[in-house]
Each structure stands twice: as structure tokens, then as C-alpha cells.
C-alpha positions, -999 to 999 in steps of 0.1 A, spaced: -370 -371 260 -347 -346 266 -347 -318 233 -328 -287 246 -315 -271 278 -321 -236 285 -298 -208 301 -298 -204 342 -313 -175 351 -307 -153 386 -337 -131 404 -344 -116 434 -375 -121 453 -392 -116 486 -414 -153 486 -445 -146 508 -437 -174 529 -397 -171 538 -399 -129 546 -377 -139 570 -347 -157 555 -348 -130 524 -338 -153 499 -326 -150 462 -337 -176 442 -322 -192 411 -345 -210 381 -331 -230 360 -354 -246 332 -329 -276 322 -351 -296 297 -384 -296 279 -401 -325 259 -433 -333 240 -457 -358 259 -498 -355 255 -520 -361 286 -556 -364 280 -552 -350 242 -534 -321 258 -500 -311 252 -476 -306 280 -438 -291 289 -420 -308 312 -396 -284 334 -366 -288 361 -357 -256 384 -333 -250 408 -341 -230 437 -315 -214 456 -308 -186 489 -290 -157 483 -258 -172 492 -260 -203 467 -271 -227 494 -305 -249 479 -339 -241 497 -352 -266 523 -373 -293 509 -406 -288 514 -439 -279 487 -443 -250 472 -467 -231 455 -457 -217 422 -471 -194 390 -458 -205 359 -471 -177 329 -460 -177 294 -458 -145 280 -448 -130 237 -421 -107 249 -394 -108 277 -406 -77 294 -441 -64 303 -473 -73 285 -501 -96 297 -491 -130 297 -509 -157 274 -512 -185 295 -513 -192 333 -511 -220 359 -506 -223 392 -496 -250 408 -499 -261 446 -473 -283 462 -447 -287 441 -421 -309 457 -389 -292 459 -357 -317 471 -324 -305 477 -337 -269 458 -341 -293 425 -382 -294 417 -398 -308 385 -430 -302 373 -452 -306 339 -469 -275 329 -502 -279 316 -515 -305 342 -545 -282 351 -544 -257 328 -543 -265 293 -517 -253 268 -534 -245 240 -510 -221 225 -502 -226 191 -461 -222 198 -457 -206 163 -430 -180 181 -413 -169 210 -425 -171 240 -405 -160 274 -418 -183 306 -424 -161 340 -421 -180 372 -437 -165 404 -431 -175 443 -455 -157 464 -463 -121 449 -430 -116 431 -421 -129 393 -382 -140 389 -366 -118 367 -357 -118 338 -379 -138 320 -367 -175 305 -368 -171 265 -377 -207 250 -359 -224 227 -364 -250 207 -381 -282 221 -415 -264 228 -425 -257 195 -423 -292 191 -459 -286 201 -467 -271 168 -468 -299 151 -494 -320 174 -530 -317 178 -563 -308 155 -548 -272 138 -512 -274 136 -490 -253 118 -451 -249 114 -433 -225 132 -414 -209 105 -418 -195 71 -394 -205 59 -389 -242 38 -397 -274 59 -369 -298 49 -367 -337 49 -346 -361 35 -375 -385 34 -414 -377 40 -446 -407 43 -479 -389 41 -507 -416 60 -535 -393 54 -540 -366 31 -521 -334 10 -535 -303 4 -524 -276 -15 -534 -237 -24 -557 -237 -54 -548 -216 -83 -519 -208 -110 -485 -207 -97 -482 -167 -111 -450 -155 -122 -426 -168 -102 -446 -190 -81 -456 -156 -68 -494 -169 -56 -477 -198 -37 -506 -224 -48 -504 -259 -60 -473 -283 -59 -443 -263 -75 -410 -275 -87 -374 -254 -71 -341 -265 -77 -326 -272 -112 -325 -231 -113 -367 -233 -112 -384 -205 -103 -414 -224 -86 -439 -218 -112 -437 -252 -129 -453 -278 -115 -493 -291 -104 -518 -267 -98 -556 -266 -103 -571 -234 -115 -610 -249 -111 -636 -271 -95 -627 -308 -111 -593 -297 -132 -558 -305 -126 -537 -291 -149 -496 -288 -158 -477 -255 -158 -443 -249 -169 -429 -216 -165 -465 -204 -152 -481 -216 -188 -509 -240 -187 -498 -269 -209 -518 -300 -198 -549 -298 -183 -574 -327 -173 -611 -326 -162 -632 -356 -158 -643 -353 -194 -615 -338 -214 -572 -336 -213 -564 -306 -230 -527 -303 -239 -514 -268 -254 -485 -269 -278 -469 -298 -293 -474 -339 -278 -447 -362 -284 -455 -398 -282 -427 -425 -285 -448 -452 -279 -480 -462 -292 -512 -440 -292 -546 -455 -294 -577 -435 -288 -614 -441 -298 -620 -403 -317 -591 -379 -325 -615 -344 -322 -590 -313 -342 -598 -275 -341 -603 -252 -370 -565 -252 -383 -558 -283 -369 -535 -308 -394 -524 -341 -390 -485 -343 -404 -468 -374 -413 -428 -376 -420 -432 -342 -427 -465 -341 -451 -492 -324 -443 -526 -348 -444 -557 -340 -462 -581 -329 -438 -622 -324 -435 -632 -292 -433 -671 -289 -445 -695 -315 -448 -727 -307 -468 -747 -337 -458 -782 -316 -468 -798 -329 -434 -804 -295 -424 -812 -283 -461 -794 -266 -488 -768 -250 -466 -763 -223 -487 -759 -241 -518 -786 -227 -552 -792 -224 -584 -789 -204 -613 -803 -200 -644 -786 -195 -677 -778 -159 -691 -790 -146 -730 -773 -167 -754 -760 -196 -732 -773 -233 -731 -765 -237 -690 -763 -211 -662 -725 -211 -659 -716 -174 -661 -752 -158 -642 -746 -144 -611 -779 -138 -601 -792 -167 -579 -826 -183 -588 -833 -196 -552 -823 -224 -526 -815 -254 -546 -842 -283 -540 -837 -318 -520 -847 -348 -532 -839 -383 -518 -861 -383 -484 -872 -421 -489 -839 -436 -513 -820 -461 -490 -785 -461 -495 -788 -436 -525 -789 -407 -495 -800 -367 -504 -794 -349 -531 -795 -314 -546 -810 -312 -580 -822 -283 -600 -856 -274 -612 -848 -271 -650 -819 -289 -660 -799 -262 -681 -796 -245 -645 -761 -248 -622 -756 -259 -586 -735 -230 -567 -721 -222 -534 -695 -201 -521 -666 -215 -494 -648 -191 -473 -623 -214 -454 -600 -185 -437 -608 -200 -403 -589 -236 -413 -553 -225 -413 -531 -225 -445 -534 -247 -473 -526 -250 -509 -543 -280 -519 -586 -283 -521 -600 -318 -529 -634 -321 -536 -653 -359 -529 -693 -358 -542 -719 -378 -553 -732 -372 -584 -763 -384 -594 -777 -397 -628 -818 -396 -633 -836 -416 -660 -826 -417 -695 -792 -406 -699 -769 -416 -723 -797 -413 -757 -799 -393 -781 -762 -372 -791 -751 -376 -758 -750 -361 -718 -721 -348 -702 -716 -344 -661 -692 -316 -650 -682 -305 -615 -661 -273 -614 -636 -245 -591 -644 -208 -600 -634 -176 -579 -669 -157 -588 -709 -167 -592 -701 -153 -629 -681 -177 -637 -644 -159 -631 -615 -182 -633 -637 -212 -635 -615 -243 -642 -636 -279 -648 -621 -303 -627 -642 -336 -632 -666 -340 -665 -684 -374 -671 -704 -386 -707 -728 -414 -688 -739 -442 -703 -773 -453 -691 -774 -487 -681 -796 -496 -706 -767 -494 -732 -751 -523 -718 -770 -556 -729 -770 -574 -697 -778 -543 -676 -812 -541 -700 -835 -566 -679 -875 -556 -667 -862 -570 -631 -826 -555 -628 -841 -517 -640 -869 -518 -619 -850 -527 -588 -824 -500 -592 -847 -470 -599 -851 -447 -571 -859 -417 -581 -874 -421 -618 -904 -433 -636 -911 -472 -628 -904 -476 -669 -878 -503 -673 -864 -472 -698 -860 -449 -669 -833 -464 -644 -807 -440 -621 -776 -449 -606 -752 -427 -592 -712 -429 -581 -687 -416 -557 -667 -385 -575 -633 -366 -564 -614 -338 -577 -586 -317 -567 -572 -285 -569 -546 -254 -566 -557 -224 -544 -539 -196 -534 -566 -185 -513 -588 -191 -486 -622 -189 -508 -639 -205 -539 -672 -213 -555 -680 -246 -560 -701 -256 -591 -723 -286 -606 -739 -289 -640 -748 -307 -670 -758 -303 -705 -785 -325 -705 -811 -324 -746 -841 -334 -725 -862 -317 -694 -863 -330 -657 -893 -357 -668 -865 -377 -691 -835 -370 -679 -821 -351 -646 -791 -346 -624 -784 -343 -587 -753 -337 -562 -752 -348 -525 -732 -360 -499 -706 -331 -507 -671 -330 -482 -646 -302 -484 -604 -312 -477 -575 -294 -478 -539 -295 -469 
């Protein structure tokens, strides 16, 4: 396969065997082509050798030194063969270099080709051009010869792609991954992976999709115009679900009392006040009842019942939000409902001393026993869990919510009741407490 042809070149040289006849000899490397032979690779050459008044050499073999050398002048040369009996016809001779010796250059620049008849090397040297680095792109460790962009109007990969690991850097200045040019890009958007087992998305050297075998991460905004179906949806502190426009309610504190009071006690009534509303002062962790009650779950209750659930919420690390909604369980123990009456209240305040405090939920229970069907041995046995096993003494409880208007990022939450009779007769509890806003 004939790639290139290469410039005649004129030297004179005494050969060691034709002293006699004094001849000046022309080479002439016409053609150079890729072949492999035995997993080597190997130039094929054509030369023209000629007496110093144009007439060919007499046929016959020759011995010649082919060397290849990294500049035209001087220097040790990087490869050598020499080769016995080369047929020479009518001055024309063709050889393949690399038959003995191989050519395990990696052709990645110039090289300049020396050829030697007896003791003297033709001069000047033959420069290369394009066919033999060719060769580059053969073998175990190849590499292109250039530096610049390798371009293709169509590529098939058989095996594999590798790429520089890393971010692109401003610019694509770190030349890693798989980045975009063209469309005025600046070759820092595109695939990259900046760790062991992630593949992530740049655009304009900013990470904004990013996938591990566990996790895809995707900074800023996700538009989907299709459907979306997932098995958990997992947001971050500040995190908001917005529909048309609206902001969602979202969870942001869970008091499940699993791992105790979490911060939640209670506190006892000041001089001159039936319920500890307005006192500051905390009396201790508020207890946990409920260990054993199926379905009815744990609750906080206090020790006397003229003393108030508190706890203080500082939600600063949940973004913005205008709106609080309280849901709660509140709980309703023994003989409620007798006597002048029992009122449940759940309330917002901005200080343990009662500052600002607005009642958002307030209940006047009946027990069940006021209700004439309710008032059977069998129904108010069955439904106590937590009082006395007297068919007077049944509990229930219900599912509560209340709302509210904050400005800020902090409240105090509160529970009470005004209750005429102590914790044996008649008592309250709170549990299963969750925090929203929006």
C-alpha cells in the first residue's frame, strides 16, 4: 500500500567494495507502508543507486546500514539494521526494514533515515513523512503522533474507552473525562468522575448530577416532563415540595418519645395560678407512659395534673416558612367528663413564662360513660389501657391538629388541662407529636 513518496536525495561516497570506479550514489526512498511480520512492524523502502555520472550500478547484492536517527544531522542514531545481500537490479533495490532488527520505535516524531554503503553514510539524511507513523497506531502501547485533536467523521470502538479521572477545571484546563467543544464550549461540560465508583455531570466545570452505586445526587433544579415514580423521596433541611406554585406542608420534627422525652418537661404552677402556664422554671423531664398499650402508642403525661407539658423548637436550620401546624395525640385517662367539667388545651407561646401564648386547640371531653350505649361492663373494660380495671375508669384518646402564624424560626410548644381531680381519677397525656411548616 503505497502512503507517501519521499524526496530524492544525492551523496557522495567511497563504497568499500567499488574504490575503484569512485561512484556517487543516489537514494531514493519512493514509498513506505504499514505491514506486521511476526507481531512486528515493518517499512517497506525502494532506492535508487546510481554512479557519479547518472548511469545505475551493476546488479549484483549489496550489503547495506539502514539507521534511523531524531535529527538530520549528528547524534546517535535510535535504531540500526544491517542488511546482507540486498538485490540491487538495474540500480533499483527494495527492501523491508525491520526484517532482523525489530522496529520498536514508538514513531511519535520525526525521524531522518541514514543509509550506509561500506564505511560512508549518504548524505543528507532522508526526513520521513507521513506513512511511517502509521506505526503509531499498531501494537501493545500506541499513541498518536500529534497533540493536537484526532478527527473522524465516524469512529467504532470494539474494545474499550478510557478517559483521565477528575473534574474538567476551568476551562477543561485538567484535560480529564469526556468534555463537550463546539457550540462555543469551553470543554468543561461534559462526563467526568471525580472518585472511586461516581460518575458525575458537569456543566461549565459545576458538578450537577452525580451517581454512585447507592445514590444520584442532582444539584440545582430537576425538571421532569414525564412521569416520576420512586419508592422514598429523602429532602434536606430546607427542602420543600412546591406545587403550581404552593409551597407543601412539610415534616420537620418528629417526637415519637422512643428515645425519651426529647427535651420535652414539666412545670409546675406559680403562686396564685390553678396550672403551670406562666412558670418558667422546669420541674424535670416529663415522664413516659404507654410501654405495653397496643395501638394507643407513648405518651408524655405529668406527675400532678395542674402541671404543663413544654418544649422549646428552634427550626432556623429548615429554611423559611410562615405557616407551623401542629398534629398530636392527646390522651384522655379515667374519669373525665364528671363533676363541673375538664377542658384539654394545646397551645403556641414565644417564652417558658407564658409570653405571647395563643391557645390553638381546647377540648371539654366527655367520658364515654356519658353516652348510654358506650356505658357497658364489656365495652369499658376492653378500651381501658392505662386506667383502673373499674368499668368507671375508661381512656380513649384522638388524633389532634392545629395551626399557626410565625414570623420566626422558634416557639414553645405547650399541653395542659384543668383537670378538679388528681392523677388516680383523672389524667392527661401527649404523644406521637410531628412538627410542619411551609
Amino acid at each position: 500500500m503505497k502512503n507517501s513518496t519521499f524526496y530524492p536525495t544525492t551523496a557522495s561516497l567511497l563504497p568499500t567494495h567499488l574504490l575503484r570506479k569512485l561512484l556517487i550514489l543516489t537514494v531514493l526512498v519512493i514509498s513506505a507502508h504499514m505491514s506486521v511480520l511476526t507481531a512486528q512492524a515493518s517499512l517497506s523502502i525502494q532506492g535508487i543507486l546510481k554512479k557519479s555520472n547518472g548511469v545505475a550500478v551493476e546488479d549484483g547484492a549489496y550489503n547495506i546500514t539502514f539507521k534511523l536517527y531524531t535529527m538530520p544531522t549528528g547524534g546517535s542514531a535510535i535504531w540500526t539494521e544491517i542488511q546482507s545481500g540486498v538485490e540491487v537490479s538495474s540500480g533499483i533495490y527494495s527492501t523491508i526494514l525491520g526484517n532482523s532488527v525489530d522496529l520498536d520505535i514508538p514513531f511519535n516524531q520525526i525521524y531522518y533515515l541514514g543509509v550506509t554503503i561500506g564505511s560512508s553514510e549518504l548524505a543528507p539524511r532522508i526526513q520521513l513523512t507521513s506513512a511511517p507513523y502509521a506505526l503509531s497506531l499498531i501494537g501493545v502501547n500506541n499513541q498518536f503522533p500529534s497533540s493536537g485533536l484526532v478527527v473522524a467523521d465516524s469512529m467504532k470502538i470494539n474494545g474499550s474507552v478510557l478517559a483521565k479521572g477528575g473534574a474538567p477545571g476551568v476551562n477543561g484546563v485538567s484535560h480529564n473525562g469526556y468534555a463537550f467543544n463546539g457550540n462555543n464550549g469551553d470543554k468543561d461540560s461534559g462526563l467526568f468522575s471525580t472518585a472511586d465508583g461516581k460518575v458525575a455531570l458537569y456543566s461549565n466545570n459545576t458538578e450537577v448530577l452525580a451517581t454512585t452505586p447507592g445514590n444520584v445526587a442532582v444539584t440545582g433544579n430537576a425538571t421532569v416532563s414525564g412521569n416520576f415514580s420512586t419508592n422514598n423521596v429523602t429532602l434536606p433541611n430546607g427542602g420543600k415540595i412546591t406545587y403550581n406554585g404552593l409551597s407543601e406542608w412539610r415534616l420537620v420534627a418528629d417526637d415519637n418519645l422512643t428515645g425519651g422525652a426529647n427535651g420535652w418537661n414539666v412545670y409546675n404552677p406559680v403562686s396564685g395560678q390553678y396550672i403551670g402556664w406562666n412558670n418558667p422554671s422546669s420541674a424535670g423531664a416529663a415522664p413516659i407512659e404507654g410501654v405495653n398499650s397496643n395501638f394507643a402508642g407513648l405518651y408524655l403525661y405529668p406527675s400532678d395534673n395542674n402541671q404543663v407539658l413544654k418544649k422549646f423548637y428552634d427550626l432556623s436550620g429548615f429554611g423559611a416558612f410562615t405557616f407551623i401546624k401542629v398534629k398530636f395525640k392527646y390522651y384522655y385517662i379515667d374519669t373525665w367528663g364528671w363533676g363541673p367539667g375538664d377542658r384539654a388545651f394545646a397551645a403556641f407561646a414565644d417564652g417558658a413564662n407564658g409570653s405571647q401564648m395563643r391557645v390553638g386547640w381546647t377540648e371539654m371531653a366527655n367520658h364515654l360513660n356519658a353516652t348510654g350505649e358506650f356505658n357497658v361492663a364489656e365495652f369499658l373494660t376492653a378500651n381501658n389501657f392505662e386506667g383502673s380495671n373499674d368499668p368507671q375508669q375508661t381512656d380513649h384518646c384522638q388524633n389532634v391538629e392545629m395551626t399557626s402564624f410565625k414570623s420566626g424560626n422558634s416557639f414553645w410548644l405547650y399541653f395542659g388541662a384543668a383537670l378538679d381531680e388528681d392523677t388516680n381519677n383523672e389524667r392527661y397525656g401527649v404523644g406521637m407529636i410531628e412538627i410542619w411548616v411551609k
